[in-house]
TORDREN-594649 format. One line per field, with one value per residue: residue in one letter; x, y, z of N, C-alpha, C in turn; residue number from 1. Coordinates in steps of 0.1 Angstrom, whole numbers. Each point is the difference from the previous one (the first is absolute). Example, Ala and Ser with C-alpha at 12.3 -4.5 7.8 and 13.67 -1.06 7.14 Angstrom:
<recs>
resn: A|S
nu: 132|-4
nv: -57|11
nw: 78|-7
cau: -9|9
cav: 12|11
caw: 0|0
cu: 9|-8
cv: 12|11
cw: 0|8
resi: 1|2
</recs>
This chain:
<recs>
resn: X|X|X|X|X|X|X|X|X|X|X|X|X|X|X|X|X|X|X|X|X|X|X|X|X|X|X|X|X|X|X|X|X|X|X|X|X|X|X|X|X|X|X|X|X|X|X|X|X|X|X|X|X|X|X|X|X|X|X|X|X|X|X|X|X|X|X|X|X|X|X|X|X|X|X|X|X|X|X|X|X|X|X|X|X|X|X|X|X|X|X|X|X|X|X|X|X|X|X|X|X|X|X|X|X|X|X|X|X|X
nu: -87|2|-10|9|0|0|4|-7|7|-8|9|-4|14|-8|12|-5|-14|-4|6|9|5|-17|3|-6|13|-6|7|2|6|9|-1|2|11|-7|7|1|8|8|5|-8|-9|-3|-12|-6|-6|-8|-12|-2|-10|7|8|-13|0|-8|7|-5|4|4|-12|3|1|0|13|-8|16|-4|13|5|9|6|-5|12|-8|12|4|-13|-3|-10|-3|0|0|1|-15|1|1|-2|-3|7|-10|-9|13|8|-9|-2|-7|7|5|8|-9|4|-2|-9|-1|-13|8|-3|-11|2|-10|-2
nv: -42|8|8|-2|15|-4|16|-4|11|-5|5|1|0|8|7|-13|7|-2|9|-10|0|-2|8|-9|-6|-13|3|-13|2|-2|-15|2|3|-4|5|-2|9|-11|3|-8|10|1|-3|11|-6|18|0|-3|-4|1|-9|-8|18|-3|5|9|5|2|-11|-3|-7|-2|-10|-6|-2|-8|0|-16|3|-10|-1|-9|1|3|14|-2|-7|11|-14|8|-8|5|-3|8|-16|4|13|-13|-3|7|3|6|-13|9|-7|5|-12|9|6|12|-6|8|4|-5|6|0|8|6|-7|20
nw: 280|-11|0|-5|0|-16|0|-14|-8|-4|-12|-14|-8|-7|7|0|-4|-9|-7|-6|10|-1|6|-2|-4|9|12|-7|15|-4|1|14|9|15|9|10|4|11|12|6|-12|11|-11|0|-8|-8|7|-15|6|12|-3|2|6|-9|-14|-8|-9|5|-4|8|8|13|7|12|4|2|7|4|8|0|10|0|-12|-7|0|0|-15|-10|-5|-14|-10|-12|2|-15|3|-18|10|5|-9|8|-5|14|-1|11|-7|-11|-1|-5|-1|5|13|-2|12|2|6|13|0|9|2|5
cau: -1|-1|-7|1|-13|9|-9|13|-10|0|-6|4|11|-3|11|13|-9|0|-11|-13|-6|-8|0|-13|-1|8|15|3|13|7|5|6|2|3|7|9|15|4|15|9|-5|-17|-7|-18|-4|-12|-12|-4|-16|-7|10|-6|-14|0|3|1|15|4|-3|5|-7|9|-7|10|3|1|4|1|12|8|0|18|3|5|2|-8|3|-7|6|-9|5|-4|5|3|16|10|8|12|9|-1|9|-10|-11|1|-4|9|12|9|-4|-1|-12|-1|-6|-6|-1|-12|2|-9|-10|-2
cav: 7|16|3|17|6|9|5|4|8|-5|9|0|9|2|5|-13|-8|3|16|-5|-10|2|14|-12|-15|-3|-11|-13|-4|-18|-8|3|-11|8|-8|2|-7|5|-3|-18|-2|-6|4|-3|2|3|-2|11|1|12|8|-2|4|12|17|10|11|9|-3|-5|-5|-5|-10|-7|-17|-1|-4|-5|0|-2|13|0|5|10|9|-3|6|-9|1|-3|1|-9|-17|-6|-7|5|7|2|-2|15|5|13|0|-6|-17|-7|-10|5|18|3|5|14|-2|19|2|-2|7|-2|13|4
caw: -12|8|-12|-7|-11|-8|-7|-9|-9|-22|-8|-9|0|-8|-13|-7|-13|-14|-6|-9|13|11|11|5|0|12|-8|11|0|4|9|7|11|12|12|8|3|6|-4|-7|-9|2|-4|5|-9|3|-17|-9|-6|-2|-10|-14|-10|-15|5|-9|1|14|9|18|11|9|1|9|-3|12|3|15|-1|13|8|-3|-8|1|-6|-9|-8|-10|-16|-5|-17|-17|1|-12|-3|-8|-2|4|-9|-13|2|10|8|15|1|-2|10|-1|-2|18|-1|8|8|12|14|1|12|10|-2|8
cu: -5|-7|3|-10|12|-15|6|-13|6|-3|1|2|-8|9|7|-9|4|-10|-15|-16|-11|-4|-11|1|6|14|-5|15|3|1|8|5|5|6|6|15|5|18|9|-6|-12|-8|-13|-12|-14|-8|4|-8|-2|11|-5|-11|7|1|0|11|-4|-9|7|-10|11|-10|7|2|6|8|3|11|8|4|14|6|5|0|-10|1|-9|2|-14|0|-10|3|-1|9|5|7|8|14|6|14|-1|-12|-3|1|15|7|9|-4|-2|-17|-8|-12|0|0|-14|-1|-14|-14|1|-14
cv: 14|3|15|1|10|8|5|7|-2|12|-2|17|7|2|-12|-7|6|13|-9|-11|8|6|-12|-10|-3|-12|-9|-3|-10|-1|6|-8|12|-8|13|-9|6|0|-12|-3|-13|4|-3|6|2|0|11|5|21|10|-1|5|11|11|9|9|11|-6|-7|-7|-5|-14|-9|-14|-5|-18|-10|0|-4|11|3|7|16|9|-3|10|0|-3|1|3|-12|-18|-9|-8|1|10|-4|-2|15|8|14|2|1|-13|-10|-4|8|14|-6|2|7|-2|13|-1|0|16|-5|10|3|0
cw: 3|-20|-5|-12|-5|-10|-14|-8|-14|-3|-13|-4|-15|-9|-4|-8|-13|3|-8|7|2|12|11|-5|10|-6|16|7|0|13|13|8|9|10|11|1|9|-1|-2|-10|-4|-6|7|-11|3|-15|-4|-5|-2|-16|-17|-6|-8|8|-9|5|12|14|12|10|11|1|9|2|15|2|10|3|18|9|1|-13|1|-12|-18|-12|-6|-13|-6|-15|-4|4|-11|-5|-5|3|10|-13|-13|10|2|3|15|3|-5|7|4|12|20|1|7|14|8|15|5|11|12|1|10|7
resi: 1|2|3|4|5|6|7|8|9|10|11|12|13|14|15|16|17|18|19|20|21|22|23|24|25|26|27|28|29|30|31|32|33|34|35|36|37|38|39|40|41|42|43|44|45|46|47|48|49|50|51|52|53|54|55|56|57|58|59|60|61|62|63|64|65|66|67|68|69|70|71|72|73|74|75|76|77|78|79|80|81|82|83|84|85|86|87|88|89|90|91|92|93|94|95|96|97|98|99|100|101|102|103|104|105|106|107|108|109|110
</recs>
């Protein structure tokens, strides 16, 4: 097994609240699910712990997930979306049965 460390930075997006919203109320995110994939579409699944703190509007923090992954594993991807079950069922949701699903190249740190 070989341990990759993915570093991902949360932000919340200030401009997608309500004008009428609190400038310091914090929002809770939903649910997440993280994984690595590789190309025979293996999944290696990492905590989310770090993808669950409040956030007031423009606030950000990076946060790292860390991975075990078969040293044979190839060309790794990361997934990372909404792990709310209903929305596989809300039509053009990323999550939907239907909808392609989006994954991040990984780069190498220098």
């Amino acid at each position: 097994m070989v341990r990759h460390t993915v570093t991902v930075k949360v932000r919340f997006d200030e401009a997608t609240i309500s004008s009428g919203r609190p400038r310091d109320a914090t929002l809770t995110p939903n649910s997440r699910y993280v994984a690595l994939v590789d190309d025979a579409g293996n999944r290696y699944a990492g905590s989310t712990d770090g993808l669950t703190r409040k956030l007031i509007p423009a606030e950000s923090y990076t946060t790292d997930i860390v991975f075990d992954v078969p040293a044979d594993a190839k060309d790794l991807r990361l997934v990372l979306r909404n792990n709310d079950f209903e929305t596989a069922f809300i039509i053009g949701h990323e999550n939907s049965l239907l909808h392609g699903k989006t994954t991040f190249a990984l780069m190498k740190a220098s």
